[in-house]
DRENTORKOL-3810 file (N, C-alpha, C; in nm, 4 decimals):
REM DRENTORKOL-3810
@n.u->0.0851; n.v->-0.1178; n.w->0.0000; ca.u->0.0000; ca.v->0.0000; ca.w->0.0000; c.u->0.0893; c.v->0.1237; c.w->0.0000
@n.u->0.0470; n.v->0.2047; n.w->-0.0751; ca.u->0.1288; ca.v->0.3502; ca.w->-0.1159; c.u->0.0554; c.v->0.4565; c.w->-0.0377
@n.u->0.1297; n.v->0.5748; n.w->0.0068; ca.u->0.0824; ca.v->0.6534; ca.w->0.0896; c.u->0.0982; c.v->0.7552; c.w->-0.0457
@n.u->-0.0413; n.v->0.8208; n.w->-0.0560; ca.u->-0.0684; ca.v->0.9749; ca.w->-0.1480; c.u->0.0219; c.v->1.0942; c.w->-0.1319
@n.u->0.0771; n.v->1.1136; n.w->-0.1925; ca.u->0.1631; ca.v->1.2223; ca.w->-0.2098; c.u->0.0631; c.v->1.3719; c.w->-0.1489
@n.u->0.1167; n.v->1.4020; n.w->-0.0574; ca.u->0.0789; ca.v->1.5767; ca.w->0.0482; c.u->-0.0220; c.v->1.6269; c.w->-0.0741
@n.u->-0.1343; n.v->1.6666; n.w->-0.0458; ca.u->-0.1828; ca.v->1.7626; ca.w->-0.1197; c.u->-0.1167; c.v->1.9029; c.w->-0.1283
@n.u->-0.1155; n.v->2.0198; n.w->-0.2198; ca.u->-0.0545; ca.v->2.1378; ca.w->-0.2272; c.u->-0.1950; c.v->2.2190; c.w->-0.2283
@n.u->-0.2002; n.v->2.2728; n.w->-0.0928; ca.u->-0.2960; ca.v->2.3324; ca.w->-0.0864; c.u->-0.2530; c.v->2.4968; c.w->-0.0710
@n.u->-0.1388; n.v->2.5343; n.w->-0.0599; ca.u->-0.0726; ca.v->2.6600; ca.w->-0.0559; c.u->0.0206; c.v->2.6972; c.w->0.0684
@n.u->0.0099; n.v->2.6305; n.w->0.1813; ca.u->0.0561; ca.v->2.6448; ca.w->0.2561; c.u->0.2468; c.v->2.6726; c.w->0.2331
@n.u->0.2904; n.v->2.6739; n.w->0.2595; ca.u->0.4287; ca.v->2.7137; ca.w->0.2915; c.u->0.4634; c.v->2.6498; c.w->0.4243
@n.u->0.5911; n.v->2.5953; n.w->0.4304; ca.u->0.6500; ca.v->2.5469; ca.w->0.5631; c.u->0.7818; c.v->2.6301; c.w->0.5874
@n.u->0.8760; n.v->2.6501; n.w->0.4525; ca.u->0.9790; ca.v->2.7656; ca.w->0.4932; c.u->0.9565; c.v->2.8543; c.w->0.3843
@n.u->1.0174; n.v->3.0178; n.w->0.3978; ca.u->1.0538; ca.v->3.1144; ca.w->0.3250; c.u->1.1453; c.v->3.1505; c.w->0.3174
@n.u->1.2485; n.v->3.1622; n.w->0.2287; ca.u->1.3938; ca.v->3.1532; ca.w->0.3099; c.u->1.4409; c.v->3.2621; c.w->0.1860
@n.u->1.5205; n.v->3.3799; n.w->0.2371; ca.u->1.5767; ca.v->3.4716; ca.w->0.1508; c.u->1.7340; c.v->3.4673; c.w->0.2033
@n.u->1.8339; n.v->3.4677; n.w->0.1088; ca.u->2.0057; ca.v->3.4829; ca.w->0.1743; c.u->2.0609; c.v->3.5640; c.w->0.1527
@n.u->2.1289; n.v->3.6763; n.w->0.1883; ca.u->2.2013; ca.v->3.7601; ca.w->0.2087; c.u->2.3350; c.v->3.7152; c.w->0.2297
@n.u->2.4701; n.v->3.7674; n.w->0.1451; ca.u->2.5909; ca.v->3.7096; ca.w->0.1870; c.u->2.6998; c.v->3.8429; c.w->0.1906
@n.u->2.5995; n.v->3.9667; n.w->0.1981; ca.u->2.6525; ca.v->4.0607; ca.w->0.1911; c.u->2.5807; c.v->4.1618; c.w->0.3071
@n.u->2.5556; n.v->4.1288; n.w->0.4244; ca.u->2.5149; ca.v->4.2108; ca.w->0.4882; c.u->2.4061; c.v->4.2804; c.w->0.4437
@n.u->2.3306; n.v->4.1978; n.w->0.4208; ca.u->2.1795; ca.v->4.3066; ca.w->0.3552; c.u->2.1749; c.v->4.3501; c.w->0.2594
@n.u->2.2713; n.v->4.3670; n.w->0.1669; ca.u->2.3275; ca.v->4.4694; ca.w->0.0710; c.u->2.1596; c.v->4.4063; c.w->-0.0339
@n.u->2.2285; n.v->4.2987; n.w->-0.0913; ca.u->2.1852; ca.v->4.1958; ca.w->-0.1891; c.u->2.0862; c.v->4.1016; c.w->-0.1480
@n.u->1.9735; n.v->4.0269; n.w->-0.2013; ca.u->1.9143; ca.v->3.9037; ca.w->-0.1499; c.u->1.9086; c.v->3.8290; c.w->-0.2648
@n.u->1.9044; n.v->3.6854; n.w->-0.2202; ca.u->1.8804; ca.v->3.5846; ca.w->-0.3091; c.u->1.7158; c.v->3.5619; c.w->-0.3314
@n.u->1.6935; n.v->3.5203; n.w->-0.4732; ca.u->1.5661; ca.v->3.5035; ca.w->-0.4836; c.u->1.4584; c.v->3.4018; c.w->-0.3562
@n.u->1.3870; n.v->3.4452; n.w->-0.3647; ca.u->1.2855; ca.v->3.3460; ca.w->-0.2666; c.u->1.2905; c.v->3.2038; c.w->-0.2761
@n.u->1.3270; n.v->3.1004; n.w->-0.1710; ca.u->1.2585; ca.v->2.9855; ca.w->-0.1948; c.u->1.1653; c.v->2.9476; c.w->-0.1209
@n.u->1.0919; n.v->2.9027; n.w->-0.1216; ca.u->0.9550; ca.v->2.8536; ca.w->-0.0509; c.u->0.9463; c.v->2.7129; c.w->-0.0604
@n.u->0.9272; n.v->2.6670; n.w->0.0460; ca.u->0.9148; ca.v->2.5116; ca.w->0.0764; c.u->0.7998; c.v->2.4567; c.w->0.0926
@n.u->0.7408; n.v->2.3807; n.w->0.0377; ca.u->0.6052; ca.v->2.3310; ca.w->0.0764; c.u->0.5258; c.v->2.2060; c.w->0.1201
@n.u->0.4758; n.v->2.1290; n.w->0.1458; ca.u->0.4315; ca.v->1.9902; ca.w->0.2196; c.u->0.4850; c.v->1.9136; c.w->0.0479
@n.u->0.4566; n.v->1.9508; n.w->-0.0693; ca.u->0.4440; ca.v->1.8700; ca.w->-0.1597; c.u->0.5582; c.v->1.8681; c.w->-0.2376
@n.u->0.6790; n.v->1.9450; n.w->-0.1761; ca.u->0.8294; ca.v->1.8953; ca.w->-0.2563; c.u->0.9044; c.v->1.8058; c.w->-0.1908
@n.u->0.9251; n.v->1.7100; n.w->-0.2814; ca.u->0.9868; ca.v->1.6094; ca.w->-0.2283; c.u->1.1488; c.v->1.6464; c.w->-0.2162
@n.u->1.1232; n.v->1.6543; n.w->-0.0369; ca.u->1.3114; ca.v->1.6743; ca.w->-0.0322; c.u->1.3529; c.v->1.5982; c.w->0.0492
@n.u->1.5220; n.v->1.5351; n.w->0.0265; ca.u->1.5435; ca.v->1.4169; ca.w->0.0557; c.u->1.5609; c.v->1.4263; c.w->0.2618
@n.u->1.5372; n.v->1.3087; n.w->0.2959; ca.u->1.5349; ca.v->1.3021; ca.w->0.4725; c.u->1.6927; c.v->1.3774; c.w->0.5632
@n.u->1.6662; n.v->1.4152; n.w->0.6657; ca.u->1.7733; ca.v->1.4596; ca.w->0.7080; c.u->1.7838; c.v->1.3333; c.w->0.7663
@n.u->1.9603; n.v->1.3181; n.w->0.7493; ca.u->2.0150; ca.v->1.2162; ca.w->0.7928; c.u->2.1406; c.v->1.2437; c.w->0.8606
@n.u->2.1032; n.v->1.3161; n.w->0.9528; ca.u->2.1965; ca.v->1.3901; ca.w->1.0861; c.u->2.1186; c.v->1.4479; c.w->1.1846
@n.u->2.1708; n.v->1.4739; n.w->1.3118; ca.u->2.0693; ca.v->1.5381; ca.w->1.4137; c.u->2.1590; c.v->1.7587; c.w->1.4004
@n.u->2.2181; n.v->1.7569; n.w->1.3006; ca.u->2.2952; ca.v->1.8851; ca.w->1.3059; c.u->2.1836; c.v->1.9807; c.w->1.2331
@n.u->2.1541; n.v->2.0482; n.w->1.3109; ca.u->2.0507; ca.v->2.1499; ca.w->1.2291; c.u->2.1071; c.v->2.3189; c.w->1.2109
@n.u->2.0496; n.v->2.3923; n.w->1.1552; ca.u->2.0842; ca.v->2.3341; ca.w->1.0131; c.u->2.1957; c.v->2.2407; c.w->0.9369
@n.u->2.1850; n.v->2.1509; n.w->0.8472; ca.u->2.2999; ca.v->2.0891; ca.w->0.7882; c.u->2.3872; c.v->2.1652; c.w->0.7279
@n.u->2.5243; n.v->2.1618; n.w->0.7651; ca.u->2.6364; ca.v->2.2756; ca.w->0.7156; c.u->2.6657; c.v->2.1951; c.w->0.5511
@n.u->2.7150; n.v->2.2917; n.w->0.5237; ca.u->2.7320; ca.v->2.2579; ca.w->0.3463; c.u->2.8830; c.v->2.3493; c.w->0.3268
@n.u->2.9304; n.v->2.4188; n.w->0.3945; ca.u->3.0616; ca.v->2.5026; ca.w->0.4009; c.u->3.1554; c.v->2.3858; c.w->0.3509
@n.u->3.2535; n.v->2.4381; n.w->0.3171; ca.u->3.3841; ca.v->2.3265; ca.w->0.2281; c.u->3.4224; c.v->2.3299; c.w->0.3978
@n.u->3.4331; n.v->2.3414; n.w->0.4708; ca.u->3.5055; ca.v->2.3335; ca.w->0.6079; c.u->3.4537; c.v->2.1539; c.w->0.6347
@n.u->3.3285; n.v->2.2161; n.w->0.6422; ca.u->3.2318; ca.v->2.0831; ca.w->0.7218; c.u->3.1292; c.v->1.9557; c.w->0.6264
@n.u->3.1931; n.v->2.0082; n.w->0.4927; ca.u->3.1222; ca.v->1.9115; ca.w->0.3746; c.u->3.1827; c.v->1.7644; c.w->0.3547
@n.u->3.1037; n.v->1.6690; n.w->0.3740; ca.u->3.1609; ca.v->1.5521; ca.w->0.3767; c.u->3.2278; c.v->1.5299; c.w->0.2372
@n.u->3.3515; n.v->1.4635; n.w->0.2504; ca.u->3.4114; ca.v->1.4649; ca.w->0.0961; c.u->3.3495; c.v->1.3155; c.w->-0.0254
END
């Protein structure tokens, strides 16, 4: 038995704008919603770092 894919009823779960310049600049909007499939976090580190420091090789 298959579970139905989230309805998209409009809701939003994140809004997320980035700045890497002190406000100067923003990155376009992304918006997250019940019905994009994004893959599981598979760490308890929140947020997941992505920096070349801390990126798994």
């Amino acid at each position: 038995m298959s579970t139905p894919p989230p309805a998209d009823d409009g809701r939003k779960l994140l809004t997320l704008r980035v700045s890497r310049d002190s406000g100067q600049t923003w990155s376009p909007l992304v918006e997250i919603t019940p019905a994009d499939d994004l893959p599981p976090v598979t760490t308890s580190v929140w947020p997941p770092c992505q920096c070349p420091q801390h990126r798994k090789p």
